[in-house]
C-alpha positions in Angstrom: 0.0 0.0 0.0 3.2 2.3 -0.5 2.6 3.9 3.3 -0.7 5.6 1.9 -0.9 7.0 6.0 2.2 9.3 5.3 2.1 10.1 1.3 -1.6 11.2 1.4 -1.5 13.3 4.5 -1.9 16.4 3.1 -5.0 15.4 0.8 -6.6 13.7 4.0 -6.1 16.8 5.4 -7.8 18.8 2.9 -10.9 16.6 2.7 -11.8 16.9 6.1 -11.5 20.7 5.7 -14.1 20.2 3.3 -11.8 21.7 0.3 -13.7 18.7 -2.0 -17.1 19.0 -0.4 -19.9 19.3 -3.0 -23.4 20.3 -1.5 -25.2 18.6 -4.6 -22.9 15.2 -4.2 -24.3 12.1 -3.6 -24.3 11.0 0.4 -26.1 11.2 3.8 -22.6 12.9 5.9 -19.5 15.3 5.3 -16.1 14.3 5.0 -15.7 15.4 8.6 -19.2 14.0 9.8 -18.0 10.7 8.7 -14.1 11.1 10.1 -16.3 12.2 13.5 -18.7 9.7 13.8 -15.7 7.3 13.1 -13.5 8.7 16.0 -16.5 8.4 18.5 -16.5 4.6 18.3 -12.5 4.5 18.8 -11.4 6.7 21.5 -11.5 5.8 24.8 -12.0 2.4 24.3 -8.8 2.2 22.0 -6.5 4.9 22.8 -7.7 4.8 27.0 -8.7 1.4 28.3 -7.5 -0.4 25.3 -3.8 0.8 26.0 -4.1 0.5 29.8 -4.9 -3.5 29.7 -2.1 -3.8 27.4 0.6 -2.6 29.2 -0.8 -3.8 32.2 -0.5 -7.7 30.4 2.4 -7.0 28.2 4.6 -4.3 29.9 6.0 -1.1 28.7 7.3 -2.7 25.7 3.5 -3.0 24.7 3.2 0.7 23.7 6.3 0.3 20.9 4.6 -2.5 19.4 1.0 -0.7 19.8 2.5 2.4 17.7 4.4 -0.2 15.2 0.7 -1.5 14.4 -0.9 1.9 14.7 1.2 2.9 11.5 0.7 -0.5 9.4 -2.8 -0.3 10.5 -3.3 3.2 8.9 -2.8 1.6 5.7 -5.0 -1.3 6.2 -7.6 0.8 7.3 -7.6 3.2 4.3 -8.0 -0.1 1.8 -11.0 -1.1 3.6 -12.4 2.2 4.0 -12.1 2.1 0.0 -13.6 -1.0 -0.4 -16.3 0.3 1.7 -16.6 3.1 -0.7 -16.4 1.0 -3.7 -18.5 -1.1 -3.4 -21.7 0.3 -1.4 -25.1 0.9 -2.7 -27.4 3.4 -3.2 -31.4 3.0 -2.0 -33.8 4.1 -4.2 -34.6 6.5 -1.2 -31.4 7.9 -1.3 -29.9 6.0 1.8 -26.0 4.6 1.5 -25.6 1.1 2.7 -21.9 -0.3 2.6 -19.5 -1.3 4.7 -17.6 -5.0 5.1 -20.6 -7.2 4.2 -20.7 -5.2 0.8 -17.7 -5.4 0.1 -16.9 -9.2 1.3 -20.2 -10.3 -0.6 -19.4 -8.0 -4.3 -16.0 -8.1 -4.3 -15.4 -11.8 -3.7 -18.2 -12.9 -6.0 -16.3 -10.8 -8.7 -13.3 -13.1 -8.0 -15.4 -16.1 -8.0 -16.2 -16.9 -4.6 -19.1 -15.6 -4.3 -20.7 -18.0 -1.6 -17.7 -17.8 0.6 -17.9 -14.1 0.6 -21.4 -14.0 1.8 -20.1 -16.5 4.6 -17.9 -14.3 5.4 -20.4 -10.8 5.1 -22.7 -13.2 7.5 -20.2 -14.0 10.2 -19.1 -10.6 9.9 -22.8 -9.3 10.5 -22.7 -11.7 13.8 -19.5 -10.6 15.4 -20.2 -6.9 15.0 -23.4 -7.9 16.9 -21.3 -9.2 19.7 -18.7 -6.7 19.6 -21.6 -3.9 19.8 -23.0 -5.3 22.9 -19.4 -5.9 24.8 -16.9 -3.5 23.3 -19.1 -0.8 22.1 -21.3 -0.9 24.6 -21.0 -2.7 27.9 -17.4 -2.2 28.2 -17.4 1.5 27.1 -20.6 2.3 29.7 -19.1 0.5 32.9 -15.2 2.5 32.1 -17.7 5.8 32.2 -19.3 4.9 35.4 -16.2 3.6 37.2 -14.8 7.2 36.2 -18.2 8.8 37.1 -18.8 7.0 40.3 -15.8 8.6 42.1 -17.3 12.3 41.8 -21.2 10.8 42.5 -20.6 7.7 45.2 -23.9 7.3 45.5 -24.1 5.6 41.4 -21.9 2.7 43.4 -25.0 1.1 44.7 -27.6 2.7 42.0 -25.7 1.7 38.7 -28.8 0.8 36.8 -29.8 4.4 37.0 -26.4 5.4 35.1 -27.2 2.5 32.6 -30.5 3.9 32.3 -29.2 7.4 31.3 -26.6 6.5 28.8 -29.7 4.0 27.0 -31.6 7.0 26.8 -29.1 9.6 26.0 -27.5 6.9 23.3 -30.9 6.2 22.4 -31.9 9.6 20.9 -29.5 9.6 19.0 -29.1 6.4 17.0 -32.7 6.2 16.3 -32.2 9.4 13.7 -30.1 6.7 11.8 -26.6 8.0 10.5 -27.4 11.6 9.8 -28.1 12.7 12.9 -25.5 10.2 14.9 -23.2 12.6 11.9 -24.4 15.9 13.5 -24.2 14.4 17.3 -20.3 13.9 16.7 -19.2 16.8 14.5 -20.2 18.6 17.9 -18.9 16.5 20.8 -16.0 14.6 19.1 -13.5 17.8 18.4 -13.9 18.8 21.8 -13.6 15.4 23.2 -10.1 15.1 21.2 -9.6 18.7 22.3 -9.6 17.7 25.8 -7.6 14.1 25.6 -4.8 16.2 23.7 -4.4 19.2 26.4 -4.7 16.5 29.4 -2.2 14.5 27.8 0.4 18.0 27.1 -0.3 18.9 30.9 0.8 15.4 32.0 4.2 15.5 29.6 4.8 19.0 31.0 4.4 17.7 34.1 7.2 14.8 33.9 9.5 16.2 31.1 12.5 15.3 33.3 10.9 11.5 33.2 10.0 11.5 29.7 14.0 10.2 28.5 13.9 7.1 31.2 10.0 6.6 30.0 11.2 5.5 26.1 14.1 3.9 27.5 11.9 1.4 29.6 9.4 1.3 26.4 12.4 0.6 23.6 14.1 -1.9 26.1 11.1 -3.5 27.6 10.1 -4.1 23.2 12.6 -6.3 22.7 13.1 -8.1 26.0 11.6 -11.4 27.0 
């Protein structure tokens, strides 16, 4: 993929400034709608908790390895974000549908192997099910309320009534389908990022005299049994 994550970072760049946007173009979202709504369903449970079990289980070493697939990962992401762009449909409504069972079902079938692409589209379907209900949902809910229970004590014996919130809250929103999930996170997720960044800087500025031993311990802990 001829490290697509570094040669087309400028033009990435420029389509989520919207320097390509076309009010009369097909589509439901913006560029930046889309990169939004995309970013809401990855950080905190990738770039928080996700990191935090890892180097709890693997060490400090983890975090060289995490940024080694962070950077091949760029790349694998972009080919199936064009697949998903390739090969998605259309409604006669005007509603886009796409995504991996598209893609897995049309582009396989074009190879031949058509019935083991829709086996895969299917099992695809299944695990996103699962992976909705645990990692995109349970998971992400009980992180916020072990973070939100220290400021409100009294959600440690009521926790039902935070689950109850965040179904409502996450409820209104989903059930305006993608456009309006679009305008929820062109709203929260730059300030979300916003924050993680600056709380991130104030904890570097905070332990700049620490920060040389820190990538020692990560570089040496990489390649150490």
């Amino acid at each position: 993929m001829g490290f697509i994550n570094f040669r087309g970072f400028k033009h990435a760049i420029d389509v989520v400034r919207g320097k390509y946007d076309n009010p009369d173009a097909e589509g439901e979202v913006s560029h930046f709608q889309a990169l939004s709504s995309a970013l809401s369903a990855t950080v905190g449970l990738g770039n928080i908790a996700g990191v935090a079990i890892a180097v709890s289980l693997g060490g400090p070493g983890a975090i060289f390895w995490m940024i080694i697939a962070g950077f091949l990962g760029m790349s694998s992401k972009f080919t199936e974000c064009t697949l998903g762009q390739k090969y998605r449909e259309t409604r006669p409504d005007g509603r886009v549908m796409g995504g991996a069972m598209f893609y897995l079902t049309k582009g396989l079938a074009e190879k031949g192997f058509g019935g083991f692409g829709k086996g895969l589209a299917v099992l695809f379907a299944i695990l996103c099910i699962g992976g909705s209900f645990g990692g995109g949902n349970t998971f992400q809910v009980n992180q916020s309320l072990n973070a939100v229970q220290e400021t409100i004590p009294w959600l440690a014996d009521h926790r039902w009534v935070f689950g109850l919130v965040m179904a409502v809250l996450t409820g209104l929103v989903i059930i305006g389908g993608i456009k309006r999930i679009a305008l929820t996170a062109e709203k929260i997720v730059p300030a979300m990022c916003g924050i993680y960044l600056l709380t991130c800087l104030v904890v570097l500025l905070r332990h700049t005299s620490e920060i040389p031993a820190a990538f020692g311990t990560i570089i040496h802990s990489a390649f150490s049994p």
